[in-house]
VMD Tcl script that builds the backbone (N, CA, C; Angstrom):
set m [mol new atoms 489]
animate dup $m
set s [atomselect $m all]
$s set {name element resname resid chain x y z} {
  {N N UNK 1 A 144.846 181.439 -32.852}
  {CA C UNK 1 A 145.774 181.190 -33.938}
  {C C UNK 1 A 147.205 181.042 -33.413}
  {N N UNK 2 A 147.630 181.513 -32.353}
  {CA C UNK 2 A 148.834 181.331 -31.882}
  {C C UNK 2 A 149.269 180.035 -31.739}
  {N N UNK 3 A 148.882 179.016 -31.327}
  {CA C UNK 3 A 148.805 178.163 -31.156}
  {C C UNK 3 A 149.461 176.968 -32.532}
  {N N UNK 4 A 149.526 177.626 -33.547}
  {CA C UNK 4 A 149.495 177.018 -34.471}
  {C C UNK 4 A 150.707 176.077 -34.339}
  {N N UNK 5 A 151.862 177.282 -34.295}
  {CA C UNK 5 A 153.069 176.841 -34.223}
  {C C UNK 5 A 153.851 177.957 -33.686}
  {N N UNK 6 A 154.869 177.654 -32.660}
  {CA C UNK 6 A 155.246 179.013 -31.958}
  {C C UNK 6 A 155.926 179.911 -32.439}
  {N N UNK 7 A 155.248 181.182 -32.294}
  {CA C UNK 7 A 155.405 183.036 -32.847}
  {C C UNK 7 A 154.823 182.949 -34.006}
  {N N UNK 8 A 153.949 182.172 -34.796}
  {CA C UNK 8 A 153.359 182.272 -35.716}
  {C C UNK 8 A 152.212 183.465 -35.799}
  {N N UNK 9 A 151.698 183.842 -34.709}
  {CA C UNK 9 A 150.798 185.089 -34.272}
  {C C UNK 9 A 151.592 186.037 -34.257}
  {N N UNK 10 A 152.506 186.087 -33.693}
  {CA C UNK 10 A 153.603 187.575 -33.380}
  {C C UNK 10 A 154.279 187.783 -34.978}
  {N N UNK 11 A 154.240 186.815 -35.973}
  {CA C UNK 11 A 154.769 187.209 -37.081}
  {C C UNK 11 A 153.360 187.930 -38.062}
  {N N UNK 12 A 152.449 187.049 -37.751}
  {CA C UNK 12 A 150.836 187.649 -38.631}
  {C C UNK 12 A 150.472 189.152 -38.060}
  {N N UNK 13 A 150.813 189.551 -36.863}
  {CA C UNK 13 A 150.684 190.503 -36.327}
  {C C UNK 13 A 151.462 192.005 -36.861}
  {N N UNK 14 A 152.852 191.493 -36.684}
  {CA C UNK 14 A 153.763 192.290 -37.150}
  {C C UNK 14 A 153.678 192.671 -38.661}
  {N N UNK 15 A 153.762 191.682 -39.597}
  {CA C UNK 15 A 153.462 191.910 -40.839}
  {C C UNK 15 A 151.976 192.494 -41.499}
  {N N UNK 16 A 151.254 192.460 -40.795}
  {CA C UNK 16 A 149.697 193.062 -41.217}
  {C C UNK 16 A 149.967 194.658 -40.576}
  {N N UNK 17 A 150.398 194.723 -39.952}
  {CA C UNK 17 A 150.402 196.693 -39.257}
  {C C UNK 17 A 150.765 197.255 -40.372}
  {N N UNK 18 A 149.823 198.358 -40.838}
  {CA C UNK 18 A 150.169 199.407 -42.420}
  {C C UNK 18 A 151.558 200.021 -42.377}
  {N N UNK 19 A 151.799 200.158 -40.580}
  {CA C UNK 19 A 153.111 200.829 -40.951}
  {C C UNK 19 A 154.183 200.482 -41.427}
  {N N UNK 20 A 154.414 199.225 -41.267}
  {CA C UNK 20 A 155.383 198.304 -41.994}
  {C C UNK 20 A 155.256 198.423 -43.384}
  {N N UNK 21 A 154.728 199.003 -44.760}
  {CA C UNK 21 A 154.512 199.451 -45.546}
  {C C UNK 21 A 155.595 200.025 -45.757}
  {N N UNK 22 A 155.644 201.206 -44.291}
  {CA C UNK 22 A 156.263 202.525 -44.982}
  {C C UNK 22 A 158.025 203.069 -44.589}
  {N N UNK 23 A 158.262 201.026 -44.091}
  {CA C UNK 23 A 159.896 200.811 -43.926}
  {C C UNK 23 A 160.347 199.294 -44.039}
  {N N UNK 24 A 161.413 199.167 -44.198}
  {CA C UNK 24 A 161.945 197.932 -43.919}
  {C C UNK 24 A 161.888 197.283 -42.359}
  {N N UNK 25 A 161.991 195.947 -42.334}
  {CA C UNK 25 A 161.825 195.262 -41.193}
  {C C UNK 25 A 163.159 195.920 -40.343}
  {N N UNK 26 A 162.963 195.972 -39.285}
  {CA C UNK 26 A 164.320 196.365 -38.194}
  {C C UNK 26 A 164.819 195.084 -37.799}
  {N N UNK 27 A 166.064 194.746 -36.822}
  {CA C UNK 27 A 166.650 193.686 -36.568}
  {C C UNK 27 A 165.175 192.551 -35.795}
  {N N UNK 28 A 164.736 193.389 -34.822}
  {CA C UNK 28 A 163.611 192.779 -33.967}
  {C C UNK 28 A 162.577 192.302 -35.034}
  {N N UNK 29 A 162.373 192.986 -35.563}
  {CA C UNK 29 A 161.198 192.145 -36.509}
  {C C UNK 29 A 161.536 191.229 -37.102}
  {N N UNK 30 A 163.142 191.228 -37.752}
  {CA C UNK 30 A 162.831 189.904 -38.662}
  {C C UNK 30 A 163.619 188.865 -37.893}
  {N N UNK 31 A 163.945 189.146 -36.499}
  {CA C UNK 31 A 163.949 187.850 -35.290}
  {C C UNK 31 A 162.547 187.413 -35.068}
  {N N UNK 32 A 161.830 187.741 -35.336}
  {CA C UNK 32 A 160.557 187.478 -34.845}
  {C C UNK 32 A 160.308 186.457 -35.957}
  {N N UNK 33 A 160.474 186.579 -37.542}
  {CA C UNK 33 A 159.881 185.843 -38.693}
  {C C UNK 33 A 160.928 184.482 -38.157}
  {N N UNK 34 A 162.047 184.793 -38.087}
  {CA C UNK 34 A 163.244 183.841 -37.739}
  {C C UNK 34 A 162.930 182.980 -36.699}
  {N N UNK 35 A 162.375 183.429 -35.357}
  {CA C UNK 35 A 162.421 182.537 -34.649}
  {C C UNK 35 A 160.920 181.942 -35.081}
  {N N UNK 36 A 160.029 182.013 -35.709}
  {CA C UNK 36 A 158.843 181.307 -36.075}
  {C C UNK 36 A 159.022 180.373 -36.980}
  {N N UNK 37 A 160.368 179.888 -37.754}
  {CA C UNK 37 A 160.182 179.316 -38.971}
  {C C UNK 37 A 161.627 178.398 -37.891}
  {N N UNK 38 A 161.746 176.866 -38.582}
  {CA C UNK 38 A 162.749 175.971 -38.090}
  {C C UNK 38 A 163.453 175.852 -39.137}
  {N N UNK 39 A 164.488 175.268 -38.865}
  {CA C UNK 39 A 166.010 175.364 -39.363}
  {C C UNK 39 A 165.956 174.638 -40.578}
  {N N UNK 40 A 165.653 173.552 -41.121}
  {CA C UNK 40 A 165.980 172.487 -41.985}
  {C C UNK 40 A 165.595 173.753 -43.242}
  {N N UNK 41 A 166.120 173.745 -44.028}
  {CA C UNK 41 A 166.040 174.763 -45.601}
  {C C UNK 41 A 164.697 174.563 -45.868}
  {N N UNK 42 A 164.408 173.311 -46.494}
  {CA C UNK 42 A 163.020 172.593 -47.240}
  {C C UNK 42 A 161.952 172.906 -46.478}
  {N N UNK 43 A 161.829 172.418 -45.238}
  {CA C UNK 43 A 160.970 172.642 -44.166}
  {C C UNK 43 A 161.029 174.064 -44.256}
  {N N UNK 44 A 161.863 175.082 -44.181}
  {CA C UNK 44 A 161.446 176.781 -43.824}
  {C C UNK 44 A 160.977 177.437 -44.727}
  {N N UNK 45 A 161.460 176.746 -45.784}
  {CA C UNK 45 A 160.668 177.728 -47.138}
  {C C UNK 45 A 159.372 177.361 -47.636}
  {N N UNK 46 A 158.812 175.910 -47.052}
  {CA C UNK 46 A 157.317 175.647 -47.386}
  {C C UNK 46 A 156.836 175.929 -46.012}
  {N N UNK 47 A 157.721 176.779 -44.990}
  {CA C UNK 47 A 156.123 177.008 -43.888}
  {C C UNK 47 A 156.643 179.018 -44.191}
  {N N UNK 48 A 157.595 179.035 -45.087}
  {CA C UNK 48 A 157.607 180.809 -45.454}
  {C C UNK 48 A 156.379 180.808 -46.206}
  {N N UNK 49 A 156.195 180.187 -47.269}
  {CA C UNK 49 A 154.958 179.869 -48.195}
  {C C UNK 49 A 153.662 180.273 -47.341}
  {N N UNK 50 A 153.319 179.142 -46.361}
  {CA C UNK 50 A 152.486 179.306 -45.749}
  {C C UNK 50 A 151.863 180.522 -45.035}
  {N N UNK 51 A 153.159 180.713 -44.038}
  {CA C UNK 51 A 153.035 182.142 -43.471}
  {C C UNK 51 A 152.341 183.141 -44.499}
  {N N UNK 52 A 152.954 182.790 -45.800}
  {CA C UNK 52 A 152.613 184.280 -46.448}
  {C C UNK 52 A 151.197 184.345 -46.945}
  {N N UNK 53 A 150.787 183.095 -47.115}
  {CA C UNK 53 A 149.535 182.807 -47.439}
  {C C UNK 53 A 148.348 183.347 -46.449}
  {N N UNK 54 A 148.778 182.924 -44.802}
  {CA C UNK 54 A 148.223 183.628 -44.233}
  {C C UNK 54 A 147.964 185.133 -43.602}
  {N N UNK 55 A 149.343 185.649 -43.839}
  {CA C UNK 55 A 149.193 187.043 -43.593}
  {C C UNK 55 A 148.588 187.410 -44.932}
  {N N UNK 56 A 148.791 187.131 -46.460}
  {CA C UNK 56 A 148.083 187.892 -47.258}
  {C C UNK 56 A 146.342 187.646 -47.045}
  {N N UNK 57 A 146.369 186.599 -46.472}
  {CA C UNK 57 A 144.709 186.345 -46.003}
  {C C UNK 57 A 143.695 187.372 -45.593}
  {N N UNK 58 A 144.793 188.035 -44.404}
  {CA C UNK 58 A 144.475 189.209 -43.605}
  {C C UNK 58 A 144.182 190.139 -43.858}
  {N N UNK 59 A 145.403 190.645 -44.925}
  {CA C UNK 59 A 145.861 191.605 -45.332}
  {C C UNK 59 A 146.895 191.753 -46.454}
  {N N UNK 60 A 146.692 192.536 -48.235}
  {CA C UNK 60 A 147.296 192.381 -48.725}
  {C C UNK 60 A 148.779 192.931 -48.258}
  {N N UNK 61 A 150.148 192.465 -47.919}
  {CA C UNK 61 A 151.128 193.252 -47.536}
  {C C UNK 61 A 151.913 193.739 -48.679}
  {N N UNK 62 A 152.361 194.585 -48.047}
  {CA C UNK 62 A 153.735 195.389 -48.982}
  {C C UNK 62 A 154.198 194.145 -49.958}
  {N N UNK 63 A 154.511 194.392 -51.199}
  {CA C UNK 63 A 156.121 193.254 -52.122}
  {C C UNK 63 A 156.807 193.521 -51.303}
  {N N UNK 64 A 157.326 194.525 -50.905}
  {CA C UNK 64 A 158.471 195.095 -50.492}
  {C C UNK 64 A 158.654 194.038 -49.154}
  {N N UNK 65 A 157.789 193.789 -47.921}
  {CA C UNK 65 A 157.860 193.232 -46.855}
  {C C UNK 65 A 157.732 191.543 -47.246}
  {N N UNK 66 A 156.900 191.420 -48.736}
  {CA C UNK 66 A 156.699 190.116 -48.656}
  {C C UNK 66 A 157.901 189.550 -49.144}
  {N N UNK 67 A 158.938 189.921 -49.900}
  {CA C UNK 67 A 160.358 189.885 -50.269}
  {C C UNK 67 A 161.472 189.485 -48.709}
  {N N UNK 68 A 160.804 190.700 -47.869}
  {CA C UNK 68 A 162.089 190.293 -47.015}
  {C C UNK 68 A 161.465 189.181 -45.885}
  {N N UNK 69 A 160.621 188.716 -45.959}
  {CA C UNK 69 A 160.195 187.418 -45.609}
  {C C UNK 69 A 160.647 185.993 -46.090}
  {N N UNK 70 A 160.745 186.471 -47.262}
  {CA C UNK 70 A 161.153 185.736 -48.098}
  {C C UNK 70 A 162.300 185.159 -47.971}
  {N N UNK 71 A 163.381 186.082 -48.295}
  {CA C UNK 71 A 164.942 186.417 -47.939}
  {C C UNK 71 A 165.003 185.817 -46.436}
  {N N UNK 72 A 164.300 185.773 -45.299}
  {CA C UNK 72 A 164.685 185.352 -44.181}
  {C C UNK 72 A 164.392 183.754 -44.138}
  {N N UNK 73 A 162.943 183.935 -44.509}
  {CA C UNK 73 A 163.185 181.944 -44.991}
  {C C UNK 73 A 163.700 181.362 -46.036}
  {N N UNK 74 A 164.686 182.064 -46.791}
  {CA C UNK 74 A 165.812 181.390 -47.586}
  {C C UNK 74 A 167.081 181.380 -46.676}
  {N N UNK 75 A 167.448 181.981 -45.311}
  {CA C UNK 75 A 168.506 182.212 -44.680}
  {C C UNK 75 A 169.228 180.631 -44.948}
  {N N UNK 76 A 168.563 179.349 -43.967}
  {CA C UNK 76 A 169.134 178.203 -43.849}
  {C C UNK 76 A 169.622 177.528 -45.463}
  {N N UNK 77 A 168.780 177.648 -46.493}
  {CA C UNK 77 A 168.783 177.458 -48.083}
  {C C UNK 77 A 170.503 178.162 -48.360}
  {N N UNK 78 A 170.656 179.674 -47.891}
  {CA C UNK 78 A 171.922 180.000 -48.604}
  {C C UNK 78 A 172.828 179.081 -47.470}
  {N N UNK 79 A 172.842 179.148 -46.175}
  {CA C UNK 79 A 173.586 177.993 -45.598}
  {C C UNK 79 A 173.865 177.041 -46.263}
  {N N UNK 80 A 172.990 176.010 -46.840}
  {CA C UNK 80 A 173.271 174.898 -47.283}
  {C C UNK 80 A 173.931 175.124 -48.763}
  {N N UNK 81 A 173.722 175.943 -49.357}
  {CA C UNK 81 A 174.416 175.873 -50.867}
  {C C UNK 81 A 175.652 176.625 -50.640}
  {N N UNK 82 A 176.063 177.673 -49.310}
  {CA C UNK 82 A 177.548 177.456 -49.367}
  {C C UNK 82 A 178.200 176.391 -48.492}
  {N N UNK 83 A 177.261 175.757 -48.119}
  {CA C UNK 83 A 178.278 174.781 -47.538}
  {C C UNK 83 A 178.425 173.641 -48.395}
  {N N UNK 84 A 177.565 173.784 -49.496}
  {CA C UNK 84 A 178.010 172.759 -51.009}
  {C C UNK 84 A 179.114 173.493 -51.651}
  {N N UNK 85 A 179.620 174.593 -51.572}
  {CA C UNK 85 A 180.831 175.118 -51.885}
  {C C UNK 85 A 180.792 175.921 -53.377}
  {N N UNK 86 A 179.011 176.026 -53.023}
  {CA C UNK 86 A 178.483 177.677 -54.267}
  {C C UNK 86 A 179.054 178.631 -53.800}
  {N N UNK 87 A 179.380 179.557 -55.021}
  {CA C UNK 87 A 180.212 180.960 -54.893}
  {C C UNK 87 A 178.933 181.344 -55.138}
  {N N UNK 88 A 178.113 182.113 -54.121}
  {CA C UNK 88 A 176.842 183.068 -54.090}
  {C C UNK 88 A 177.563 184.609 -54.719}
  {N N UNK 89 A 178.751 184.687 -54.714}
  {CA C UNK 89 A 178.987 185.859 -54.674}
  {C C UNK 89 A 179.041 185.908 -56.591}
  {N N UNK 90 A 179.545 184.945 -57.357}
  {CA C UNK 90 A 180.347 185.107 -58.615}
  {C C UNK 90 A 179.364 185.557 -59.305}
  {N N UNK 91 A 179.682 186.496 -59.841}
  {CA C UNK 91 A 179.312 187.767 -61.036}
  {C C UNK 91 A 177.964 188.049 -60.627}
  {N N UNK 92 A 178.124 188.593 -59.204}
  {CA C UNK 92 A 176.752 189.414 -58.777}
  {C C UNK 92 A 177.770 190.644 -58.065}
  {N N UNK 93 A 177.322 191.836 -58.719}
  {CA C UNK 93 A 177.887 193.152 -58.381}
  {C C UNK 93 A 176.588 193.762 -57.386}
  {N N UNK 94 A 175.673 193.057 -57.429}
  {CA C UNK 94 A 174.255 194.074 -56.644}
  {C C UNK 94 A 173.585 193.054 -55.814}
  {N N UNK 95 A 173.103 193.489 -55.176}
  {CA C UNK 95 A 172.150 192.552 -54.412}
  {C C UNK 95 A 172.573 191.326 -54.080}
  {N N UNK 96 A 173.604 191.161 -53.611}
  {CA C UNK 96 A 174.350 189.655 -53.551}
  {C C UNK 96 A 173.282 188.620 -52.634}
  {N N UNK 97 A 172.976 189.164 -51.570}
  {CA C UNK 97 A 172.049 189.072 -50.137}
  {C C UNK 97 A 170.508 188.738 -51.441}
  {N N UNK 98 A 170.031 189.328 -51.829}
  {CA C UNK 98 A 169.052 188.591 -52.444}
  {C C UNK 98 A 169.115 188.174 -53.059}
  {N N UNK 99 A 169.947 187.954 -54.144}
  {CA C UNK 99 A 169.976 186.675 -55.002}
  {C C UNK 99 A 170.559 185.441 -54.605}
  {N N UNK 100 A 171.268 185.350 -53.670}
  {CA C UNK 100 A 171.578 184.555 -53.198}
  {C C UNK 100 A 170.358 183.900 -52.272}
  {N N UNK 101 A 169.379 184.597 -51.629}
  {CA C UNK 101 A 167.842 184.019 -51.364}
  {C C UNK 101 A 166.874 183.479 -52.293}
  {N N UNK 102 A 166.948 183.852 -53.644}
  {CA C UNK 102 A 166.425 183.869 -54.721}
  {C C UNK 102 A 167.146 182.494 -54.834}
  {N N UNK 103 A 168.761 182.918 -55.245}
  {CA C UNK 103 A 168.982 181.017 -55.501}
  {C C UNK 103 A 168.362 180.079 -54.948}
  {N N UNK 104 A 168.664 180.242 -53.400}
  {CA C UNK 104 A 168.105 179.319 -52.049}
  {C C UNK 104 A 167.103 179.183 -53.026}
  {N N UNK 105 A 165.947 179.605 -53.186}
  {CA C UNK 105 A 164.484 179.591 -53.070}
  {C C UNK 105 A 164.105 178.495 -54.557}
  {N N UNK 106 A 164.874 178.588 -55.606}
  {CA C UNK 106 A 165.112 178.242 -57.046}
  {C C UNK 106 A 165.118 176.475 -56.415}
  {N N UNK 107 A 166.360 176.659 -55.894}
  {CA C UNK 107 A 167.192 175.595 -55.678}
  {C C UNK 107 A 166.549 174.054 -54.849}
  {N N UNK 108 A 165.364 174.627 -53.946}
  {CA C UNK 108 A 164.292 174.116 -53.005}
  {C C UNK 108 A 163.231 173.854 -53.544}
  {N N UNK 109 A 162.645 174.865 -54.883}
  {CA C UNK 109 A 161.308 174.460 -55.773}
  {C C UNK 109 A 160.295 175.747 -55.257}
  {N N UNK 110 A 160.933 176.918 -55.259}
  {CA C UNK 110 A 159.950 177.868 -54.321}
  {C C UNK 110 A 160.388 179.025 -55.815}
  {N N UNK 111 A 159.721 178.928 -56.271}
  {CA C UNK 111 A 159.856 180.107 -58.057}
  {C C UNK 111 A 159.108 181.347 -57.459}
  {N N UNK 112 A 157.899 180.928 -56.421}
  {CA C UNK 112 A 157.415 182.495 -56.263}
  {C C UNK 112 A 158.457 183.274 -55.170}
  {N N UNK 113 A 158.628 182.535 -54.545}
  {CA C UNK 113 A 159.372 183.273 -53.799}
  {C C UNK 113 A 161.139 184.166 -54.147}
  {N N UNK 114 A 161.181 183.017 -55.389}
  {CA C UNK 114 A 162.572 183.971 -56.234}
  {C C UNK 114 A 161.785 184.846 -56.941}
  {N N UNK 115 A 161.225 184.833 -57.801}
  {CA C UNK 115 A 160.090 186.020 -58.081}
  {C C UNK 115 A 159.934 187.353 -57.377}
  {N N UNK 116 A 159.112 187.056 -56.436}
  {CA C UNK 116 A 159.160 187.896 -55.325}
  {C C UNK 116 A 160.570 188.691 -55.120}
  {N N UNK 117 A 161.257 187.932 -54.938}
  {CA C UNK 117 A 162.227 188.589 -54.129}
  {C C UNK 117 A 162.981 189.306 -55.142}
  {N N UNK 118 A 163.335 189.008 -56.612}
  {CA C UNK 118 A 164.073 189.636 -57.505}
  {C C UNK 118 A 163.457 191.005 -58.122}
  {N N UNK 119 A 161.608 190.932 -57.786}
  {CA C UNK 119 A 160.938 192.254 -58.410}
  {C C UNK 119 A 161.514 192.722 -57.099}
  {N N UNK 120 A 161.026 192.748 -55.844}
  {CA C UNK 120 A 161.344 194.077 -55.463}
  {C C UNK 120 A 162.815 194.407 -55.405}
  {N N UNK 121 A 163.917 194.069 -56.209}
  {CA C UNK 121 A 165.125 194.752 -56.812}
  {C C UNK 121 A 165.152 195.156 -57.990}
  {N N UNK 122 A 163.602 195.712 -58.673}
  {CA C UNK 122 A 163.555 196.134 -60.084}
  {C C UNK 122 A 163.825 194.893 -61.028}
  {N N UNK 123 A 164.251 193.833 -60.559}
  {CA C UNK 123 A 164.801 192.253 -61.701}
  {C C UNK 123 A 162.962 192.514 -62.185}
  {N N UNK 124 A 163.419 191.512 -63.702}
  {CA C UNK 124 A 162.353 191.537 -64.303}
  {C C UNK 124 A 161.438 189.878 -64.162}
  {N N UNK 125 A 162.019 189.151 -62.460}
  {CA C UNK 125 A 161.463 188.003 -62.859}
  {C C UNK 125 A 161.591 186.619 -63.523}
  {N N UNK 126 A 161.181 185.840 -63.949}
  {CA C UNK 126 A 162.066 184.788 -64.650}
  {C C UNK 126 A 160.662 184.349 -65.412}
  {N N UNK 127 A 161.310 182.979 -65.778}
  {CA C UNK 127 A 159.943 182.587 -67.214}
  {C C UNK 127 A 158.778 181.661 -66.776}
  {N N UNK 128 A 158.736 182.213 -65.288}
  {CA C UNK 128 A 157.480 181.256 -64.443}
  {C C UNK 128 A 157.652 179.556 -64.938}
  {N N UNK 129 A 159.251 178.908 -64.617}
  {CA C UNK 129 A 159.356 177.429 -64.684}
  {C C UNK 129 A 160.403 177.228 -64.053}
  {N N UNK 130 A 160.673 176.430 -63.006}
  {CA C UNK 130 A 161.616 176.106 -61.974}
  {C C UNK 130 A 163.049 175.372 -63.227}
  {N N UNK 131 A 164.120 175.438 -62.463}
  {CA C UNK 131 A 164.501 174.571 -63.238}
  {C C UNK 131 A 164.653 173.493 -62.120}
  {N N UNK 132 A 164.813 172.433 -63.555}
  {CA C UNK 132 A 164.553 171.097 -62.781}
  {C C UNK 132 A 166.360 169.955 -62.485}
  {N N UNK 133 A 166.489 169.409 -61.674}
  {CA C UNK 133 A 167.596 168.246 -61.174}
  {C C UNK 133 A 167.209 167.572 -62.194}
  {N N UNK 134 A 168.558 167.610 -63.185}
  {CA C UNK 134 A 169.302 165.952 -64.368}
  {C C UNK 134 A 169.303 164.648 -63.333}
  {N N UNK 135 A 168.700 164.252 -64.095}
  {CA C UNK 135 A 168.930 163.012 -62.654}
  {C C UNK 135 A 170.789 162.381 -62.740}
  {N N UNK 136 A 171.397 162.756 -63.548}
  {CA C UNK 136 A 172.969 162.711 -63.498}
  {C C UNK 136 A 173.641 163.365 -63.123}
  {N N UNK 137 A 172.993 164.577 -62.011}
  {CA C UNK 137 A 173.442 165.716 -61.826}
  {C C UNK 137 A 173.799 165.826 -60.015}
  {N N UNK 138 A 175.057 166.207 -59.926}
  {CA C UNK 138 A 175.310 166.705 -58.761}
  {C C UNK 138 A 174.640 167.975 -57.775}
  {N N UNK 139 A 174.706 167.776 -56.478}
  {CA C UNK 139 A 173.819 169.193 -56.136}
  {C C UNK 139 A 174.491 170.667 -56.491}
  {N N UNK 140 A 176.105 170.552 -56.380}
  {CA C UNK 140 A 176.367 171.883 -56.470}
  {C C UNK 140 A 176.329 172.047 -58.233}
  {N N UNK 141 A 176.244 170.866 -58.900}
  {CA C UNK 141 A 176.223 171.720 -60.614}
  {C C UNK 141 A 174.186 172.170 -60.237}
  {N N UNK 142 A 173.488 171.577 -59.692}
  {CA C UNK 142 A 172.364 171.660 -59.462}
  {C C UNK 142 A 172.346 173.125 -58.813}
  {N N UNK 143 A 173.030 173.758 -58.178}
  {CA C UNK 143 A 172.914 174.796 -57.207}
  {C C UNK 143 A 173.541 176.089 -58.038}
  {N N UNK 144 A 174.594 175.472 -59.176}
  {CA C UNK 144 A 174.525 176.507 -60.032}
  {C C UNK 144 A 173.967 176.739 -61.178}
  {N N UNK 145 A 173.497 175.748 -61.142}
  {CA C UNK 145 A 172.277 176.281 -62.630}
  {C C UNK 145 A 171.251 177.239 -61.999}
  {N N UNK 146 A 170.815 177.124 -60.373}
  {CA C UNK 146 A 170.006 178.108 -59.950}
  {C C UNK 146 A 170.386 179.029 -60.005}
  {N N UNK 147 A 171.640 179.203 -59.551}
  {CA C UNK 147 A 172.085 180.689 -59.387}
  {C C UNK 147 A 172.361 181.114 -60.429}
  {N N UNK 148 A 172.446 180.811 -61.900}
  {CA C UNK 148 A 172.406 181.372 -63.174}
  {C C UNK 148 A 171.314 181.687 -62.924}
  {N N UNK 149 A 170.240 180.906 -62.712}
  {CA C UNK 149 A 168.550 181.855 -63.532}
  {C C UNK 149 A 168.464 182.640 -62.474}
  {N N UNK 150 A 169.235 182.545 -60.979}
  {CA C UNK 150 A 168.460 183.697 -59.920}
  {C C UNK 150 A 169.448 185.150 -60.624}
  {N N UNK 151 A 170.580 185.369 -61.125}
  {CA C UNK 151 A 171.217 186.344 -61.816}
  {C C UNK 151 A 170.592 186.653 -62.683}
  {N N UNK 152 A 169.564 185.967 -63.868}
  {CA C UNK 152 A 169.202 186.283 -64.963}
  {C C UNK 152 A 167.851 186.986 -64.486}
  {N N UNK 153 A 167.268 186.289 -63.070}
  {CA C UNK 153 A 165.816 187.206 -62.655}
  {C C UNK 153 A 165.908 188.568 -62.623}
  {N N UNK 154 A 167.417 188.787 -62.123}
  {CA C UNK 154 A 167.521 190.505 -61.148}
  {C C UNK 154 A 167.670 191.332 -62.585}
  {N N UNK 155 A 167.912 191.043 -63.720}
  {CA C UNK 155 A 168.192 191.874 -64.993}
  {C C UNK 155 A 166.419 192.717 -64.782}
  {N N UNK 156 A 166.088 194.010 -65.391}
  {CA C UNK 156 A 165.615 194.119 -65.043}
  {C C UNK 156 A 164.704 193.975 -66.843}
  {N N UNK 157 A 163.628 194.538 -66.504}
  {CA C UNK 157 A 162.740 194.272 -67.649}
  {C C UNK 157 A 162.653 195.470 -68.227}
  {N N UNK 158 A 163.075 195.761 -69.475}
  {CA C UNK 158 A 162.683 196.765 -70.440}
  {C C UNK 158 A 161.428 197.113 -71.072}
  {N N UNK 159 A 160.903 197.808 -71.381}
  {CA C UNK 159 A 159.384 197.900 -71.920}
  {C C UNK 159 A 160.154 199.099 -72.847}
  {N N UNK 160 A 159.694 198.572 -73.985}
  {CA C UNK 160 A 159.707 199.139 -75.185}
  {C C UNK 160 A 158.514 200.302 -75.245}
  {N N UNK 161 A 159.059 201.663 -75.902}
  {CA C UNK 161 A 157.590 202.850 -76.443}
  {C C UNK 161 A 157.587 202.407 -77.429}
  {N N UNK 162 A 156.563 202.540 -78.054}
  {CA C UNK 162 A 156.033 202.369 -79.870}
  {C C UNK 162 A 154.993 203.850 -79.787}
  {N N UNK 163 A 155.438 204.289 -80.555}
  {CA C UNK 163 A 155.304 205.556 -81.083}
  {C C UNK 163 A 154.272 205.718 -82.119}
}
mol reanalyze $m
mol bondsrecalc $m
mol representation Tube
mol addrep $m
């Protein structure tokens, strides 16, 4: 399996060990997801997809780990939407670093992976439908309509008692 594409084994490896469960990735590990995935945004977040497909193959992993997988193949995605001259930061007091992956991920056509990444910050998720490019529409008004719904994912979900 190594072979596939290079460190693609050293990432299936790392992410299937139980102990990774019972912490966050350290700097070395998520160089390892990093150097397995290539630069272009589009291209990293449909072979993050993949990856995850195959480590859950293996082994169901942590949300928790499958999130910051996530977040690392959105890295080049938040590159490109601040260098469209998105404020990742405006009216996010929490989690700036993942919603701003969450945007990336919106923004590319990857909903599970904003999903993903907004539950494990307690967000309640979004309404399972991407939003879609006006075809009259610029990328950065395009890049902030994502980052509205990636803010509206991290709200978290209330569940009502009935008594």
């Amino acid at each position: 399996m190594g072979t596939m594409w290079p460190g693609i084994w050293n990432v299936v490896e790392m992410t299937t060990d139980p102990k990774l469960d019972e912490y966050e990735m350290n700097t070395n590990q998520k160089n390892v997801v990093r150097n397995a995935l290539h630069e272009d945004p589009k291209e990293r977040l449909k072979e993050t997809e993949w990856l995850l497909r195959i480590i859950n193959s293996a082994r169901n992993i942590d949300p928790q780990t499958e999130a910051e997988v996530w977040e690392i193949g959105a890295e080049t995605g938040v590159g490109y939407l601040k260098r469209l001259g998105l404020d990742l930061a405006d009216d996010v007091a929490e989690n700036v670093n993942e919603v701003s992956a969450a945007t990336a991920c919106l923004f590319f056509g990857y909903l599970d992976g904003a999903t993903t990444i907004s539950e494990s910050c307690d967000g309640g998720g979004g309404n399972n439908e991407l939003p879609k490019k006006k075809d009259d529409e610029d990328e950065l008004s395009f890049a902030k309509r994502c980052h509205q719904m990636a803010k509206a994912m991290f709200t978290p979900k209330y569940k009502l008692k009935r008594g």
